[in-house]
N, C-alpha and C positions, 0 to 999 in steps of 0.2 A: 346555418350549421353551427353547432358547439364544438370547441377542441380539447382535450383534454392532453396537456401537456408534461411531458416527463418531471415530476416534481423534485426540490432538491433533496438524495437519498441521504445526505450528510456532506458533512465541509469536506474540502479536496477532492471531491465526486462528482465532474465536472460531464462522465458520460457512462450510459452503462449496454451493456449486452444484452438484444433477448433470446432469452433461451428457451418460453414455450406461450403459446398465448391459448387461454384458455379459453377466449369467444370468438366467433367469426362477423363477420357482415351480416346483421338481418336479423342478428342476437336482442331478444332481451333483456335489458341489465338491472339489477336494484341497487341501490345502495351498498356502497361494503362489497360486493361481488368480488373474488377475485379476475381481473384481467388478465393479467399478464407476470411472468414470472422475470427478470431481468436479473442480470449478472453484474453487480460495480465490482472495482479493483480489491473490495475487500467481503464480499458476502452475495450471495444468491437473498433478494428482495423481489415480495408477493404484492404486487401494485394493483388495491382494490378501487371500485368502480366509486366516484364521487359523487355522482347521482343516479337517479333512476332516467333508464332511456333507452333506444334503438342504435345501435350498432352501424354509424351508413361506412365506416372504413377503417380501415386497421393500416395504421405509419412504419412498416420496417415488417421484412422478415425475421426467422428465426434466425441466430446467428450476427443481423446486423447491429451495429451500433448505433445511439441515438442517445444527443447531447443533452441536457437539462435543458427546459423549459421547449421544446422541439415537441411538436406534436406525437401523440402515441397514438388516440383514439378521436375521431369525428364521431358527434351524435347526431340522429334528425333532429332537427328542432323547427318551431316555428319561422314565418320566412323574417318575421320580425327580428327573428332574432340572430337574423344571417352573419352579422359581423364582432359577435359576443364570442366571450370564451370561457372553457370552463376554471380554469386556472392562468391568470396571466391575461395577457392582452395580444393577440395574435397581429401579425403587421399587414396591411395594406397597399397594394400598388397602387401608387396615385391614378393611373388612368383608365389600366386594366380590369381592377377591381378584385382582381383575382389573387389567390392570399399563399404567398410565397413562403418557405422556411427549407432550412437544409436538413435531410437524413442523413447522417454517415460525417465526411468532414466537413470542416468549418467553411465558412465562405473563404475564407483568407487561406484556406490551404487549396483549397481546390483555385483559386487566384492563381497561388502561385506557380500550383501546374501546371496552369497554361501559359503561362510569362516564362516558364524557364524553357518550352519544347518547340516545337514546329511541329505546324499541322501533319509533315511526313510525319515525322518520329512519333507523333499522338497515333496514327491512322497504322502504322507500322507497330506500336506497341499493346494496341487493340486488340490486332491479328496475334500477335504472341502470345497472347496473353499474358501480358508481363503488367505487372503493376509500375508505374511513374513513382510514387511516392515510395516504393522501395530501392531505389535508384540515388546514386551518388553522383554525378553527372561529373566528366571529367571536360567539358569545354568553361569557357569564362562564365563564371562565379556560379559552378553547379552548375551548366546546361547539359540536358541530358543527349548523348550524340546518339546518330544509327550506331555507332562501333561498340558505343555502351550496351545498346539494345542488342548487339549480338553477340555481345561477350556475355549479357545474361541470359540467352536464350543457347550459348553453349552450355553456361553452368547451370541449367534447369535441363538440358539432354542428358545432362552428367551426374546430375545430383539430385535432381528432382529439383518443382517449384517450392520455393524459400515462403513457411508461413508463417504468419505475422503474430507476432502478441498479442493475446488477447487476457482479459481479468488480469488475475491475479498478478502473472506473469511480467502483461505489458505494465503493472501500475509497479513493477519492483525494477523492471530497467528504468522507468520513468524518475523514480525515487533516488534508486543509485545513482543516475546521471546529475540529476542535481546539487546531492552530496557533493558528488568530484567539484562541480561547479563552483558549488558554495563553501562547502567547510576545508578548513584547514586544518587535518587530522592528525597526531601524533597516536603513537602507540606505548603502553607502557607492559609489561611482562618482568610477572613474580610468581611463589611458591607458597602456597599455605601447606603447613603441618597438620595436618587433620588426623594422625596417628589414634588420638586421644577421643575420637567422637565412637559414640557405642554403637552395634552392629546394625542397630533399626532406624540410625536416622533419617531424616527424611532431608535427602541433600539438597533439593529445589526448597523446600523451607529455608535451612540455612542460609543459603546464597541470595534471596529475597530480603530474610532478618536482617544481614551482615550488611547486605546495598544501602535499605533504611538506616541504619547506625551510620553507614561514610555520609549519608548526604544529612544528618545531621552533624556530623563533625567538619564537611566540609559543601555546606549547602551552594557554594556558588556553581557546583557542579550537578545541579537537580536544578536547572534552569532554560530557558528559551531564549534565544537570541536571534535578533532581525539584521540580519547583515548589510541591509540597505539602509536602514535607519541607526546602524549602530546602537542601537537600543538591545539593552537585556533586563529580561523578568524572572526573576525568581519567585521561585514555590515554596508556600507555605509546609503543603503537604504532597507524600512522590506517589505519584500514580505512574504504574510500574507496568512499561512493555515486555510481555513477556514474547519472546517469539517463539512459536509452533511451526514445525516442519508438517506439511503435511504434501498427498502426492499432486494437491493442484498447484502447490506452492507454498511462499512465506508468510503466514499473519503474523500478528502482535498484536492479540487481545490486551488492553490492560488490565493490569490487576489496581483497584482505588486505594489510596491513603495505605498503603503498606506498613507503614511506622504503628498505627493505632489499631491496628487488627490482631486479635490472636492467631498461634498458628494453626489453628483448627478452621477459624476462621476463612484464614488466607488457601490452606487448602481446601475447603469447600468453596472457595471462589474461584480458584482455578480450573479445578476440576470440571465443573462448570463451562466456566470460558475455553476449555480445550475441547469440550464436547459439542459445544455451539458451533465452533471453527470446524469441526470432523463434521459435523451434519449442516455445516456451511446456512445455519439457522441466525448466526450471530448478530444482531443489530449491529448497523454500521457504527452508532456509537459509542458503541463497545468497544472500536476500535481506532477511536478517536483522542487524542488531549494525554499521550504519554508523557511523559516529564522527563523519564530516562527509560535506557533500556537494557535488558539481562537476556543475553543469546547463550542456551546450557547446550553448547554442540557438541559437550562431553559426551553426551549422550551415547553417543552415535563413533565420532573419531576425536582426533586430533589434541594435540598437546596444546597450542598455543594459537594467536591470529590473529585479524586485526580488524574487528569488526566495527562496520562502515555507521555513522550516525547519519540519522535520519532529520535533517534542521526540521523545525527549529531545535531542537534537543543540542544541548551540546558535549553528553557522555554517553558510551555504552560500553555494560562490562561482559566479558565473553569467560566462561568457565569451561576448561577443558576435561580428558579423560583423569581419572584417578588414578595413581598408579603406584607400584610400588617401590620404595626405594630406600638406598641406606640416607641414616639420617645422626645427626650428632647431639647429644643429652649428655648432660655433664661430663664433658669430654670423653665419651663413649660413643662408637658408631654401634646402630643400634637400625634393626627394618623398621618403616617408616611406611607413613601414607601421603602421598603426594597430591594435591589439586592445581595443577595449572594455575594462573591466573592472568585475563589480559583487559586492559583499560584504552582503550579509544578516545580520546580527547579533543576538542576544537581549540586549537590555539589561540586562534584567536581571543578566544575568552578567559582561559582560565591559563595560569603561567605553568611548565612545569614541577615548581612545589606545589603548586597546591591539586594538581593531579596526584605527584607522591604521595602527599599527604594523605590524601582520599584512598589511593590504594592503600596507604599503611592501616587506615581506622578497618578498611573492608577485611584485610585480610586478618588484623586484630580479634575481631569480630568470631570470623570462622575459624581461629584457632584456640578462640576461649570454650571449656569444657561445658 
């Protein structure tokens, strides 16, 4: 048999979701066909067929997960050709013969649920149907107890069963979690004047333009940094997260080399990348190699906040609602237009002035005419 295994859908894409398979067992396949449709943490991806062949078994329901390089589809093939694969090299039991790999989780997680329970507590949370891996285990170091298992089988009478993250969702606590881990965040909060901008601007341009001018004036903040290796890379040019609210959740298309694009440009390239993310068409890509990032939650609410960087990055700026307000010009108070403004910094890298700094050039920027 041939295996045709989950190929890598892009970097940090370690597993994805299937969400529909379009051939069964007994299928004819050509070349290019599409297979299978799957879900990673940033875009719904069409996995076509790498050769021509017969169909002998399909790896994973709809719904389940299934790792990179994890088999998806078995082909017939010649008997010669019993221990080839069609992507990758499939692994072998020395004795058996028989060709082992995991669906769902990894070896080492599924390890360790069985090292942390007792066969009751396993044979006992079977019957519940209580998932292990959603469990906090209050005996020595995480073991899961019966009293765990019926304190969650009271709070699933009570509240219904607890369900898991999945895509987009699971890949933004996964992300968050990290940040906490890793970065050492400060926050910075100020006010742009934007009284003076004329009625048709186009605010997400501005706030784009104004980011490219800070991280030219203060480039060490358009940069990547490896917290294990103490190592930081700065960018030549910012390729700019933009984040999209949408109702399956958070993307952050980037938008490329923002400094060197016209603003026609840059919106015809967003526009674009917001419409990929809504028809969840977007190459993962696309969604790959930000440098910094600009969250406009003005949009929507909120004056100020303190949004979370995503390492390696080690800035993001967050723009709030506009608003109105009194304002002072040659020692006259006078109505005004307000723009929040809030900068997220990793301290580690960059010192407090030179985050000032960066917010002085960003907000310079948007208050020039």
């Amino acid at each position: 048999m041939k295996y045709f295994k989950l190929p890598d859908l892009g970097e940090g894409l370690p597993e994805a979701e299937i969400v529909e398979w379009h051939v069964k067992a007994g299928d004819s396949v050509s070349v290019d066909q599409l297979l299978v449709s799957v879900e990673t943490a940033k875009a719904v991806v069409d996995v076509p067929s790498p050769v021509d062949g017969v169909i002998a078994h399909l790896f994973g329901a709809e719904g389940d997960s299934i790792h990179t390089g994890e088999p998806l589809v078995e082909f017939v093939s010649d008997a010669d050709d019993d221990t080839g694969t069609v992507v990758g090299t499939l692994s072998q039991a020395e004795q058996t013969g028989e060709d082992h790999f995991i669906i769902g989780a990894s070896p080492s997680t599924r390890a360790h649920q069985q090292q942390r329970t007792t066969p009751a507590v396993r044979a006992l949370a079977q019957r519940l149907a209580i998932d292990l891996d959603t469990l906090q285990g209050t005996g020595p170091s995480g073991v899961v107890t019966m009293s765990d298992l019926e304190q969650a089988s009271r709070l699933n009478s009570q509240f219904g069963v607890p369900q898991k993250l999945k895509g987009v969702r699971k890949q933004m606590a996964i992300n968050m979690a990290a940040s906490h881990e890793q970065v050492v965040p400060v926050s910075l909060f100020d006010d742009a004047d934007i009284s003076e901008w004329p009625d048709n601007t186009d605010i997400t341009m501005r706030l784009i333009q104004a980011l490219a001018h800070a991280c030219t004036e203060v480039p060490l903040l358009n940069s990547w940094f490896d917290g294990q290796q103490l190592a930081l890379r700065q960018h030549d040019s910012v390729d700019l997260g933009v984040a999209v609210d949408t109702e399956k959740g958070l993307f952050v298309p980037v938008l490329r080399d923002i400094g060197k694009r016209s603003e026609e440009d840059l919106r015809e390239g967003l526009n674009r990348l917001r419409a990929d993310v809504e028809a969840r068409t977007i190459p993962p890509k696309e969604l790959q190699g930000a440098t910094i990032t600009l969250s406009n939650f003005g949009t929507l609410a909120g004056r100020y906040a303190t949004p979370i960087i995503v390492p390696p990055q080690v800035a993001i700026i967050g723009a709030g609602v506009i608003r109105k307000a009194p304002v002072v010009r040659n020692e006259n108070i006078t109505a005004g237009r307000i723009l929040p403004v809030s900068l997220t910094f990793d301290h580690r890298v960059a010192t407090g002035g030179e985050a000032a700094r960066f917010l002085k050039a960003f907000i310079h920027h948007l208050e020039g005419v």
